[in-house]
C-alpha positions in Angstrom: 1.1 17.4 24.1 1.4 14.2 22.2 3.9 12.8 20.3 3.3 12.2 16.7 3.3 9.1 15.0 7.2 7.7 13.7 7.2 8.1 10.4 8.0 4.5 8.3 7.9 2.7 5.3 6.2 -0.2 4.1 6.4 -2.4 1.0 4.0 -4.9 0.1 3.7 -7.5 -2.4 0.4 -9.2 -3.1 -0.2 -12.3 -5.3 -3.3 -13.9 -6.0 -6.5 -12.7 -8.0 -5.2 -8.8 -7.7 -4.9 -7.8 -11.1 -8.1 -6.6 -13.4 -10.0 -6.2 -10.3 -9.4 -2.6 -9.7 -7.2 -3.7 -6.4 -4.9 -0.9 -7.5 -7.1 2.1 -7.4 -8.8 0.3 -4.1 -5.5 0.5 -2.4 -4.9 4.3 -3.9 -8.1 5.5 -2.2 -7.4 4.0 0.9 -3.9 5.5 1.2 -5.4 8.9 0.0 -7.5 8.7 2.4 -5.0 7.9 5.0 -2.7 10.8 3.8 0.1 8.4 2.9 2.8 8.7 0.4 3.9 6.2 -2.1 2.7 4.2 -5.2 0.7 1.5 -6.3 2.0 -0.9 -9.2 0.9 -4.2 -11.8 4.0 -6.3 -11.5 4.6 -8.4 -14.6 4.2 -12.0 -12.7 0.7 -10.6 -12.0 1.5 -9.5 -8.0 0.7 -5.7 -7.2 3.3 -3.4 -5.5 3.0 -1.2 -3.5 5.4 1.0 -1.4 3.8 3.7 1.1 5.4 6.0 3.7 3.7 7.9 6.6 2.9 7.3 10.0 3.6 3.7 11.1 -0.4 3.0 12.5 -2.0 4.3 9.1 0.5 1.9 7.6 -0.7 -1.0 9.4 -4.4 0.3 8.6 -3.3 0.5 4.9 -1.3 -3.0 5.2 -4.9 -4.9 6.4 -6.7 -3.1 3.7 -4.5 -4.8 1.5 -4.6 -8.2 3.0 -8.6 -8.1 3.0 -8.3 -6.6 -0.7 -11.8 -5.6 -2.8 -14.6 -7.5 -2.9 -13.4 -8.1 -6.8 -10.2 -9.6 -5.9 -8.9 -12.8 -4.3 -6.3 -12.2 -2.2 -3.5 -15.4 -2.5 -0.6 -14.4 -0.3 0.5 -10.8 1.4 4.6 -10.4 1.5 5.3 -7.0 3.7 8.6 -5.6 4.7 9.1 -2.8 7.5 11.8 -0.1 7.3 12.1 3.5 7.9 11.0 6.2 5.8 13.3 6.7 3.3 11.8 10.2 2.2 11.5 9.4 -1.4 7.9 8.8 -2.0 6.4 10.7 -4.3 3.7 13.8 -2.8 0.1 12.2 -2.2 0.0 8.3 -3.5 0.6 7.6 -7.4 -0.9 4.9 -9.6 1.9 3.7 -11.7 1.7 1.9 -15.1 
């Protein structure tokens, strides 16, 4: 039997060229696809947010999609922070206005 993945939590800030691109809804379909939790947001200073929970190695698949970014964006600098899940993501991953 194996053991399942731990379950954690990961925050991410990216700066650069990420905002009008569609980085948003490129990150959205990869968690999806990953079957995280979480949310994907426009920050005012022009980063993007993001905050997903789920199994700590589709995290760090979800954290290098972000630091390659879409062909449309120009990824400046990548800020991540580890922790454990905190159980208060939202079901499936949102976009958030």
């Amino acid at each position: 039997m194996s053991v399942p993945d731990k379950t954690a939590r990961l925050r991410v800030v990216v700066s650069g060229d990420v905002q009008g691109v569609g980085f948003r809804y490129f990150v959205a379909d990869h968690a999806r696809d990953a079957g995280l939790a979480g949310w994907v947001l426009n920050q005012p200073d022009g980063a993007v947010e993001c905050v997903a929970e789920g199994p700590r190695e589709a995290l760090e698949e979800l954290l290098r999609v972000i630091e390659r970014g879409p062909t449309s964006a120009a990824v400046g600098h990548v800020e991540a922070e580890w922790s454990e899940a905190a159980g208060d993501a939202p079901a499936g991953f949102e976009i958030r206005w």
